[in-house]
Short mmCIF file of the C-alpha atoms (twelve columns), coordinates in Angstrom:
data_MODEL
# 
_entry.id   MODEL 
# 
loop_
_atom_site.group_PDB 
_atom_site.id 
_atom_site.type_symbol 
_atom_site.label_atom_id 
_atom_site.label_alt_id 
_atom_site.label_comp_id 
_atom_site.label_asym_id 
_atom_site.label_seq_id 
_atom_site.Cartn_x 
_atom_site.Cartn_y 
_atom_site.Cartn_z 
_atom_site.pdbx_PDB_model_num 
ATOM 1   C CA . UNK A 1   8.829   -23.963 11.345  1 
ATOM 2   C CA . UNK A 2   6.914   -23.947 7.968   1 
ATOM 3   C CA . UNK A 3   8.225   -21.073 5.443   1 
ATOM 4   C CA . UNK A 4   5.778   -18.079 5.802   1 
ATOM 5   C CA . UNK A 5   3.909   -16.506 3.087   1 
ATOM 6   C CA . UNK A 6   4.375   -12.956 1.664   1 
ATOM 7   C CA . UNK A 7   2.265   -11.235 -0.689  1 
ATOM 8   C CA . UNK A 8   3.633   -7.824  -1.560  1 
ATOM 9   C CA . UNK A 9   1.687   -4.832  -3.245  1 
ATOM 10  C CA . UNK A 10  4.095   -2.354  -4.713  1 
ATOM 11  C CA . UNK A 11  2.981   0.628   -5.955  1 
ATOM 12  C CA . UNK A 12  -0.023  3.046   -5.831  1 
ATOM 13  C CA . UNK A 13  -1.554  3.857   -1.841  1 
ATOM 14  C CA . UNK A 14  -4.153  6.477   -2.486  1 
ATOM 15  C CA . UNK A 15  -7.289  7.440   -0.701  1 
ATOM 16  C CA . UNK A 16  -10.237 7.133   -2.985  1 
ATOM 17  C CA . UNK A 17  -12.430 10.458  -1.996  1 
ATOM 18  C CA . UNK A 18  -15.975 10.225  -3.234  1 
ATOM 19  C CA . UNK A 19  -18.210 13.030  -4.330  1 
ATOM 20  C CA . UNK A 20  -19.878 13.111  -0.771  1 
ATOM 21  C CA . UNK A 21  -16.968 13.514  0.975   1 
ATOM 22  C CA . UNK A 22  -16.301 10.156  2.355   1 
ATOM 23  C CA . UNK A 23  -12.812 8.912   2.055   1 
ATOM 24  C CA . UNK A 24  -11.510 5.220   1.792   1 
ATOM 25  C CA . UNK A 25  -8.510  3.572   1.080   1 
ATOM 26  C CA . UNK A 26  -7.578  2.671   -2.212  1 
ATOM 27  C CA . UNK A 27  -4.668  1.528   -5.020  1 
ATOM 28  C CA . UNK A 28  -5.121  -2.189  -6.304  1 
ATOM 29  C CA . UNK A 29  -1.258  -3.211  -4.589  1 
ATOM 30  C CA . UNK A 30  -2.924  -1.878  -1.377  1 
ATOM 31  C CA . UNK A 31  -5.845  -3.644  -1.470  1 
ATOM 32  C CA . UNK A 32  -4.401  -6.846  -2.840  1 
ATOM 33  C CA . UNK A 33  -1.719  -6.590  -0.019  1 
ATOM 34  C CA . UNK A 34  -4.445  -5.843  2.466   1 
ATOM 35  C CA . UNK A 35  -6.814  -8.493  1.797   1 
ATOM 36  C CA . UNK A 36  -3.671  -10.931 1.600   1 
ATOM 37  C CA . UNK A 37  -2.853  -10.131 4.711   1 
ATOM 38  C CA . UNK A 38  -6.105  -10.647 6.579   1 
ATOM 39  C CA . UNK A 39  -6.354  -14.014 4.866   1 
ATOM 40  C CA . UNK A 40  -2.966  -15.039 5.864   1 
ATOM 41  C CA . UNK A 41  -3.173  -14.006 9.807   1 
ATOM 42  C CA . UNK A 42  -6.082  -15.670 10.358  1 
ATOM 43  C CA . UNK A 43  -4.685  -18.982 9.241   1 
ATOM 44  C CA . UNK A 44  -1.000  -18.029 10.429  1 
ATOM 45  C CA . UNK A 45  0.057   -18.738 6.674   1 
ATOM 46  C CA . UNK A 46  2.414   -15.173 6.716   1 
ATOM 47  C CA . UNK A 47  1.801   -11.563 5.723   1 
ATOM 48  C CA . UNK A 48  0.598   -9.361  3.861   1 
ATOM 49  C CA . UNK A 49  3.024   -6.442  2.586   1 
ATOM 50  C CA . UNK A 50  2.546   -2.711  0.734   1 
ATOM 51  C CA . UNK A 51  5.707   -1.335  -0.895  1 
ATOM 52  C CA . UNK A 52  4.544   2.273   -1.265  1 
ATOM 53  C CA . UNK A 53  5.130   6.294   -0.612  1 
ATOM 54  C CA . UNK A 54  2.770   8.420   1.628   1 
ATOM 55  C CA . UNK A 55  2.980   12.183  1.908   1 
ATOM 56  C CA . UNK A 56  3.776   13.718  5.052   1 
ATOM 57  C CA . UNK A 57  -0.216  14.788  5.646   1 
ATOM 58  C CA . UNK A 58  -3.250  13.822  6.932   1 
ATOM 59  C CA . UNK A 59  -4.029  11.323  4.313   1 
ATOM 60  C CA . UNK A 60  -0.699  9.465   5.005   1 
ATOM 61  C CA . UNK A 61  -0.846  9.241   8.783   1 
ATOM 62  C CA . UNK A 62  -4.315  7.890   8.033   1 
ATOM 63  C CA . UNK A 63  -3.395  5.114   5.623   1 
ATOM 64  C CA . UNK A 64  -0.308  4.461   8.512   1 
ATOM 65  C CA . UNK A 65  -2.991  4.440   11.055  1 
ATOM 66  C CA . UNK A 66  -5.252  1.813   8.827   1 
ATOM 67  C CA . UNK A 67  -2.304  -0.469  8.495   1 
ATOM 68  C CA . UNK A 68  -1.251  -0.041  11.655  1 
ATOM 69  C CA . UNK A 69  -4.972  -1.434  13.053  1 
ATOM 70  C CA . UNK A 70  -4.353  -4.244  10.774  1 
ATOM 71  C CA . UNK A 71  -1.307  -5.030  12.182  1 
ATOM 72  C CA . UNK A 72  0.612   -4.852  9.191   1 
ATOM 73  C CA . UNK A 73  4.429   -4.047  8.766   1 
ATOM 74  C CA . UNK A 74  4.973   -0.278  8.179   1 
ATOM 75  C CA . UNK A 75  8.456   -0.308  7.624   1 
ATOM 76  C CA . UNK A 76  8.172   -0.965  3.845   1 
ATOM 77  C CA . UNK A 77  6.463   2.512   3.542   1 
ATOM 78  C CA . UNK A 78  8.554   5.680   3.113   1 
ATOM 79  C CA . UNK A 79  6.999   9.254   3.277   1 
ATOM 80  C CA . UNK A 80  7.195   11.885  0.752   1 
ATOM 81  C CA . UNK A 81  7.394   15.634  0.941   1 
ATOM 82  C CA . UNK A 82  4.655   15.282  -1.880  1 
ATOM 83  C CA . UNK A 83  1.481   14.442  -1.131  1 
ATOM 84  C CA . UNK A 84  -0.668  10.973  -0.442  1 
ATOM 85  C CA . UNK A 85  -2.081  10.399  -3.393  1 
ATOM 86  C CA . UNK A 86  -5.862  10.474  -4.294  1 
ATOM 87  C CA . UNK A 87  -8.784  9.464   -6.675  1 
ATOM 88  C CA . UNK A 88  -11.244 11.804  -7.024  1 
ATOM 89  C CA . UNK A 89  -14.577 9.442   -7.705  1 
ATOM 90  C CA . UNK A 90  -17.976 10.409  -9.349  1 
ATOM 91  C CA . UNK A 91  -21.018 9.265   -10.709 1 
ATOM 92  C CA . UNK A 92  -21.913 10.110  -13.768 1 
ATOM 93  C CA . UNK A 93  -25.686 8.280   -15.236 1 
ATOM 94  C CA . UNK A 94  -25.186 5.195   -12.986 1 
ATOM 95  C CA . UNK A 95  -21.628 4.888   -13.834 1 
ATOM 96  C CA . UNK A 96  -18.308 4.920   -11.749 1 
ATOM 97  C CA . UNK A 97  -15.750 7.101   -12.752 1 
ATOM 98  C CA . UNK A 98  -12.324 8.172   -11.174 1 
ATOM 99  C CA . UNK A 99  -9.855  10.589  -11.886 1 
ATOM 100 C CA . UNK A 100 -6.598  9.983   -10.235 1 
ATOM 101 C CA . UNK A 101 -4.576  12.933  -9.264  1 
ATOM 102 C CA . UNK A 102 -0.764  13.327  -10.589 1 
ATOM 103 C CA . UNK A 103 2.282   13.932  -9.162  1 
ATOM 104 C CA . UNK A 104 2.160   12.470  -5.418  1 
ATOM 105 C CA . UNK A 105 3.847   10.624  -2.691  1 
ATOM 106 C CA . UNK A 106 3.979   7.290   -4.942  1 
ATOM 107 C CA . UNK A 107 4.822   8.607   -7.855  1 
ATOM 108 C CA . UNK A 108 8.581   9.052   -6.086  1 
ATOM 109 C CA . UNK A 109 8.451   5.947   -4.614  1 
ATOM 110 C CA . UNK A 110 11.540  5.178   -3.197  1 
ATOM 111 C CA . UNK A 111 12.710  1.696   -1.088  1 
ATOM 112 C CA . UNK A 112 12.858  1.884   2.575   1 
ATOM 113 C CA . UNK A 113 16.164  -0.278  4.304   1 
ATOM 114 C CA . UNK A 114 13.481  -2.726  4.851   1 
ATOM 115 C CA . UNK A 115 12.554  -2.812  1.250   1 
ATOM 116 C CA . UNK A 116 16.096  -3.276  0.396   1 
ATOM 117 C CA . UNK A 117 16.714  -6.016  2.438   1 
ATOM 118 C CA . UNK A 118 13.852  -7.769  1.352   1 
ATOM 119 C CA . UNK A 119 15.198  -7.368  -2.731  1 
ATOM 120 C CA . UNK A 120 18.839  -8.239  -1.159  1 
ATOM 121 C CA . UNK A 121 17.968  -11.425 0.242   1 
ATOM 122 C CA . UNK A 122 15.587  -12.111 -2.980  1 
ATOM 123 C CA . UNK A 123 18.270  -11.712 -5.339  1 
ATOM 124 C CA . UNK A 124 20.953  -14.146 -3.016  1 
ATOM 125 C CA . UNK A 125 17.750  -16.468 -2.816  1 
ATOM 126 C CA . UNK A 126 17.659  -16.613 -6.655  1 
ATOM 127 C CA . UNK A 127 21.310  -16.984 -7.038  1 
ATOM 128 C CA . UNK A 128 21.528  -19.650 -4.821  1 
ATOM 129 C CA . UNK A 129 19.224  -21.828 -7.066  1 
# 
């Protein structure tokens, strides 16, 4: 069997929240890890992986939900008494702004056993070499 791939995104999950109301999901290591991922399952080349921190609220069980859908591993994901972070986006003359909020779920990111694992094996990978 051919070595599978694994792109990881580690770091911000957030739900960007637009000035309409309407919610998506957001954080470059998401979407990276996301898109990755799609990519990779439809050719069987491997996975796509987020390394991140949701709060324990609605915003978490969504992005959880999302991944979920996408079949994606939730096990590097660890959940936060803070909350799931967000980024407040408006439109100001026909430009894009953003304002993301502070001190949330991934801003006490810390590595699930999965996670772990991963770096362990990593690290004996690298010393092997």
């Amino acid at each position: 069997m051919d070595a599978q791939i694994q792109i990881v995104g580690l770091g911000e999950v957030l739900m960007d929240i637009f000035e309409d109301g309407t919610a998506t999901l957001g954080g470059a290591p998401l979407n990276v890890a996301l898109h990755a991922h799609q990519l990779l399952k439809a050719f069987d080349l491997g996975e796509g992986i987020v390394v991140s921190c949701v709060g324990k609220d609605q915003w978490g069980r969504y992005v959880q939900s999302v991944l979920k859908d996408y079949e994606m591993r939730l096990d590097y994901i660890t959940v936060a008494t803070k909350p799931t972070g967000t980024s407040l986006v408006f439109e100001n003359q026909d430009e894009v702004g953003f304002e993301i909020c502070k001190d949330v779920a991934w801003d006490v990111l810390v590595p699930s056993h999965a996670t772990k694992a991963r770096l362990n094996d990593a690290l004996r990978s690298l010393s092997a070499v």
